[in-house]
Structures are given as C-alpha cells and as structure tokens.
C-alpha positions in Angstrom: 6.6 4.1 -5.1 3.0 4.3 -4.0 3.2 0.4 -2.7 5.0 1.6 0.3 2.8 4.2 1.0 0.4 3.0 3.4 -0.7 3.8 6.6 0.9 0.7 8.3 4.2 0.7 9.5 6.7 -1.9 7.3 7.3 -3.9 10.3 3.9 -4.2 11.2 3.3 -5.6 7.9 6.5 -7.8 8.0 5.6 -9.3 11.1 1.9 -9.8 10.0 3.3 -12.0 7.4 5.4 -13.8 9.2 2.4 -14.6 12.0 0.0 -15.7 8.5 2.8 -17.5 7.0 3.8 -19.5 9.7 0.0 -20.5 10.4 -0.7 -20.8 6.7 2.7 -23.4 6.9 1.6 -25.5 9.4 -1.6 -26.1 7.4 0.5 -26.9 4.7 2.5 -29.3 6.4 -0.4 -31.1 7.8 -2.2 -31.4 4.1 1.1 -32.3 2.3 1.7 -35.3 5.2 -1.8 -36.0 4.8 -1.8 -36.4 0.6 1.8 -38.1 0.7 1.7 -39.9 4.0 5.3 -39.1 4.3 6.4 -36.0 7.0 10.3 -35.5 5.1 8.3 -34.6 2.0 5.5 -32.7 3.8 8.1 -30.8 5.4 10.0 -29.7 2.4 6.9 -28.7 0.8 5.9 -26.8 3.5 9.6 -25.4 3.9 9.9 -24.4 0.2 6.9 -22.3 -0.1 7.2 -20.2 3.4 10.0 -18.1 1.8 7.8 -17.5 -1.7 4.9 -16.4 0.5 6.4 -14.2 2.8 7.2 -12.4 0.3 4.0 -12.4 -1.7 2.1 -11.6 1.4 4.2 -8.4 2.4 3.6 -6.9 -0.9 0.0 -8.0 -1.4 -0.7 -6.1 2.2 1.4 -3.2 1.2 -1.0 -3.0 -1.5 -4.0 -3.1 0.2 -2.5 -0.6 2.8 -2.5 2.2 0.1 -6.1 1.5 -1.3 -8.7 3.2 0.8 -11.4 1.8 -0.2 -13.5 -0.3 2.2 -11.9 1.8 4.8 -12.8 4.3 7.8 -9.9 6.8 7.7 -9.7 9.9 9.9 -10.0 13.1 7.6 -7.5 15.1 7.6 -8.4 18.8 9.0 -6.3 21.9 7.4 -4.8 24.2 9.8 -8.3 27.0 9.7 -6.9 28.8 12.5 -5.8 31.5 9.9 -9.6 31.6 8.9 -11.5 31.5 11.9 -9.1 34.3 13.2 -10.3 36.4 10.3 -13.6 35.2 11.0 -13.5 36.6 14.8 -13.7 33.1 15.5 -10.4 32.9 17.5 
C-alpha cells in the first residue's frame, strides 16, 4: 500500500503524533474548560478526541510522506560504473 511508503520511519511518525497530539490536547483542554467552565468535562473532551487523532494524524503524515511534492529529495544515482569503465573512465 503506497501510504506506508515513505521516506520516514513508522515510528518516527508515530511518535510525531503522539508529541502533536498531546500538545494539540492540552489546547483542547484549556478551550473546552474555558467554553464550559467545568475541568471533568473539559477533560473528557480533551480525553475522547486524543485517541481519534492519533490516529488521524499518523495516516494523514504517512500520506504526505509518500507525496514528493514541495520536497528536496536526494536523486538517486544508478550504478554507471559499468559505463564509465567502457568509457575509459574507470
């Protein structure tokens, strides 16, 4: 399957959705305590919707790590040693 593909290691992108999500949760706790003016509920909101997004997150980055574009990616040289020995070149 091309989405796990990339040229980022699955745990790097596992743990860079664990590092966003928890950040992203904390945020969420704060608004949801600040809308409600209770922490119990602001705390299962922000509890409910770390699990979803992990998982959103992981595959939306997996994504991205197989689409090149807007990237600077190393080219890939052939082996020419074959054809710089017939050149004389070796």
């Amino acid at each position: 399957m091309i989405l796990f593909h990339g040229h980022e290691a699955h745990t790097r992108s596992v743990v860079k959705a664990i590092s966003w999500r928890t950040l992203g949760s904390i945020d969420t706790f704060l608004l949801g305590w600040l809308f409600t003016g209770s922490a119990k509920a602001a705390g299962a909101i922000a509890g409910t919707e770390v699990i979803t997004k992990i998982g959103l997150y992981y595959f939306h980055e997996r994504v991205w790590s197989s689409i090149s574009w807007g990237t600077k990616r190393p080219q890939v040289e052939e082996d020419s040693a074959p054809i710089r020995a017939e050149a004389g070149l070796l």
